[in-house]
N, C-alpha and C positions, 0 to 999 in steps of 0.2 A: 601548667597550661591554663588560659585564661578561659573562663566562662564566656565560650565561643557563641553560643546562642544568643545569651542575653547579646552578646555584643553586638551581634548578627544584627538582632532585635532594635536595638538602638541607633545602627546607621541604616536598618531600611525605615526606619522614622524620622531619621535626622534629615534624609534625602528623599523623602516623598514618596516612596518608589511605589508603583502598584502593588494588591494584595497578592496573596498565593492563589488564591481564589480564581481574582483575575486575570491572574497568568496562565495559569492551567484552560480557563476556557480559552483565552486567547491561544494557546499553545492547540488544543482540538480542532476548534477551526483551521488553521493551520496546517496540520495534520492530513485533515481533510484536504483542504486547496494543495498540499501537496505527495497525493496519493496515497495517503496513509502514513507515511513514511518519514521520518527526518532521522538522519546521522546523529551524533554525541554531540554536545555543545560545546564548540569549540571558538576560540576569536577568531574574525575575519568568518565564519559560516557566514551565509545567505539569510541563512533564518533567524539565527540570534538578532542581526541587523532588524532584517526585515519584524522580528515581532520589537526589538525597539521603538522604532519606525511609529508603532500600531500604537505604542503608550506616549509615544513623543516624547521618549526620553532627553533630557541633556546632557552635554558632556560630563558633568559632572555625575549625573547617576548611570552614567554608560565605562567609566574609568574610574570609578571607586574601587578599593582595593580592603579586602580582610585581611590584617598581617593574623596569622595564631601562632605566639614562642611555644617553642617546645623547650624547656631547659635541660629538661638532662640530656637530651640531644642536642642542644644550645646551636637550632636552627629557628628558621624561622618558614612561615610557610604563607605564600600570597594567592590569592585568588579573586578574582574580579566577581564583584559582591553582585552585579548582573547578574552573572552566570549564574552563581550559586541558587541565587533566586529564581532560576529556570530548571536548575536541577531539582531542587524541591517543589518546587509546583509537579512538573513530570513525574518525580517520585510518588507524591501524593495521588495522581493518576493513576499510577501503577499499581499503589493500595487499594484504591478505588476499582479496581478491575477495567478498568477505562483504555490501559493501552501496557503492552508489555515492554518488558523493561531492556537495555542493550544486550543484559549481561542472558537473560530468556531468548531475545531475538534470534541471536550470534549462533546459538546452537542448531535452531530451524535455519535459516538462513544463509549463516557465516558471515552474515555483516554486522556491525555493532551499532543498532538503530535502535529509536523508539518507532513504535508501534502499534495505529489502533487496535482496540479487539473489538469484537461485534458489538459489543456494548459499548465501548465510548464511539463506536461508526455511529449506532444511533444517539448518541448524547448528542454528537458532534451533526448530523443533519439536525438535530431539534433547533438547537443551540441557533444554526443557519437560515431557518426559518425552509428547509427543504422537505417535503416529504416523503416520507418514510420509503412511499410505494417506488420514488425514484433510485432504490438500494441497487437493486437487481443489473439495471442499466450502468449504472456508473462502474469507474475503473479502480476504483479506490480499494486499496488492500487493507487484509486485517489478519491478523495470528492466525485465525482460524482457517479462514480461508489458505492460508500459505500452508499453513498443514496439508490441506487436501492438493496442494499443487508440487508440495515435500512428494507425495504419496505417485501421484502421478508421472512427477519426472524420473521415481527409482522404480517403476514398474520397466520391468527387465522385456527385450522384444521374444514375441512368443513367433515358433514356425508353427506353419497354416494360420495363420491368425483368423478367427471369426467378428465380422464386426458383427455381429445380431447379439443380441444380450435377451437370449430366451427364458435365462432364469432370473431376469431382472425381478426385483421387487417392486412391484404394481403399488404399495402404501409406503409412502414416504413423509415424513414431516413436512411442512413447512420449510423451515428451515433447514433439514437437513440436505432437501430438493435446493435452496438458495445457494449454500453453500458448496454445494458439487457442481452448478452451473457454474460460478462464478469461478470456482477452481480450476476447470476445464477451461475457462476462457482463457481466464491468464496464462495459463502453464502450454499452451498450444501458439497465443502470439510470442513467448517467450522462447520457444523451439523453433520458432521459423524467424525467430532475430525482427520481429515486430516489423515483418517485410509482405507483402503481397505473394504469396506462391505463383502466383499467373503473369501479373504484368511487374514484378520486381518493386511496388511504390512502397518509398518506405519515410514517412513525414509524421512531423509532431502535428498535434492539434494548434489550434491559432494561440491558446493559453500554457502550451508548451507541458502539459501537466498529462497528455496522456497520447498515445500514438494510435494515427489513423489505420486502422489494421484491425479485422474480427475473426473470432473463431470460428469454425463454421463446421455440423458434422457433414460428412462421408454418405456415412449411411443415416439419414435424419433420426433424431429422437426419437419424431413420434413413430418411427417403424423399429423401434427397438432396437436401434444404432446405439455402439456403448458410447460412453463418457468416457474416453479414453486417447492419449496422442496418438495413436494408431488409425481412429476413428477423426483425427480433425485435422484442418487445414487452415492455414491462417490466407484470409482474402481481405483487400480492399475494400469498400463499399457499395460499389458500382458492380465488382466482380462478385461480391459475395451473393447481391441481386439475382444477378445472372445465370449463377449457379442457383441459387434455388428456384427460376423457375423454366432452368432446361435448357439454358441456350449453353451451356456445354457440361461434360459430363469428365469425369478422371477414371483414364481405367489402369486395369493391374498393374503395367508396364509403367505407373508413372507419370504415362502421357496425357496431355487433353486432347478432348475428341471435341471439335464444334458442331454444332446443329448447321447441317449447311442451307438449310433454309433459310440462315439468319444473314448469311455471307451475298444471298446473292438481293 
């Protein structure tokens, strides 16, 4: 077999092609604008395209090709020198603790994506010029967080269920407090199919990157309502409003109850 790298080496110089460097940020931003998340790098993807796109590749550094012979297996084996060079950027990520790798995702998961972790989420706002403080708010997944929504969707249903969390712990990280909100958000529009519980609405945002739907608890946080699917319900905007300030209420049966003061 031939000295694959060097060779590697010499067609992404021969072709212009961007650095590792700058594909990897290029690859974070991205990540970010699309939820954390991208599938394996395959042709004809979205993303491959679209980070092409971003470097204004040519055709010719968009269809270059690596042959590596193998002789004593006297095959040959091709890959489009793009790709390759997305796979090694993302790779290099993945050393860098920056975003977890298909073969790590698949088993949290079962999908075979890359993946922010909390640390390249923050490279990736820096990198955006966003700040930091707007974490909390945004939809954007990361390893970590998928752990804590792993945890919550295999929590088994308890009879009598108590929503009050009496023995909650009162000192919480930072971070550890960020990370169980955001887990409980996702993992609650995610059990209610990213639909309105109340009025059925169920729509993307205008940038298609995150759906209009919130989680919302039951029994509120701050009255020691758990962090838990049992304890949330996924609402609209408008309705989730409305529920917090009384104009109706959900009881045992399932049902909603409206304020009929507000009816007439």
């Amino acid at each position: 077999m031939i000295d694959e790298v060097s060779y590697e080496s010499r067609m992404l110089g021969r072709l212009a092609m961007p650095t590792r460097t700058q594909v990897g940020r290029a690859l974070l931003r991205t990540l970010f604008k699309h939820g954390g998340v991208v599938k394996e790098f395959g042709a004809g993807q979205e993303v491959v395209n679209e980070l092409a796109d971003e470097f204004q590749l040519n055709r010719a550094q968009r269809t270059a090709t690596l042959e590596t012979v193998y002789r004593k297996e006297d095959r040959v084996k091709k890959s489009l020198l793009w790709h390759r060079l997305l796979f090694r950027a993302a790779d290099l990520l993945g050393a860098e603790g920056l975003v977890s790798r298909p073969t790590q995702t698949v088993r949290l998961t079962g999908k075979r994506e890359w993946m922010l972790t909390e640390k390249g989420f923050d490279e990736a706002l820096r990198i955006s010029q966003i700040p930091k403080t707007a974490k909390e708010s945004l939809p954007t997944k990361s390893y970590e967080v998928q752990k804590v929504v792993k945890k919550l969707l295999e929590t088994p249903t308890r009879e009598n269920y108590e929503p009050f969390d009496t023995a909650r712990k009162l000192v919480r990280t930072v971070r550890e407090a960020g990370l169980r909100i955001r887990g409980f958000r996702q993992a609650v529009i995610e059990v209610y199919d990213f639909r309105c519980a109340a009025c059925g609405l169920k729509i993307n945002s205008p940038d298609s990157l995150c759906w209009e739907v919130e989680a919302a608890h039951i029994v509120p946080h701050g009255s020691l309502g758990r962090d838990d699917l049992f304890n949330g319900i996924a609402l609209c905007r408008f309705h989730h409003w409305a529920f917090d300030v009384g104009w109706f209420a959900l009881l045992d049966n399932y049902k909603i109850s409206v304020v009929w003061g507000i009816m007439n």
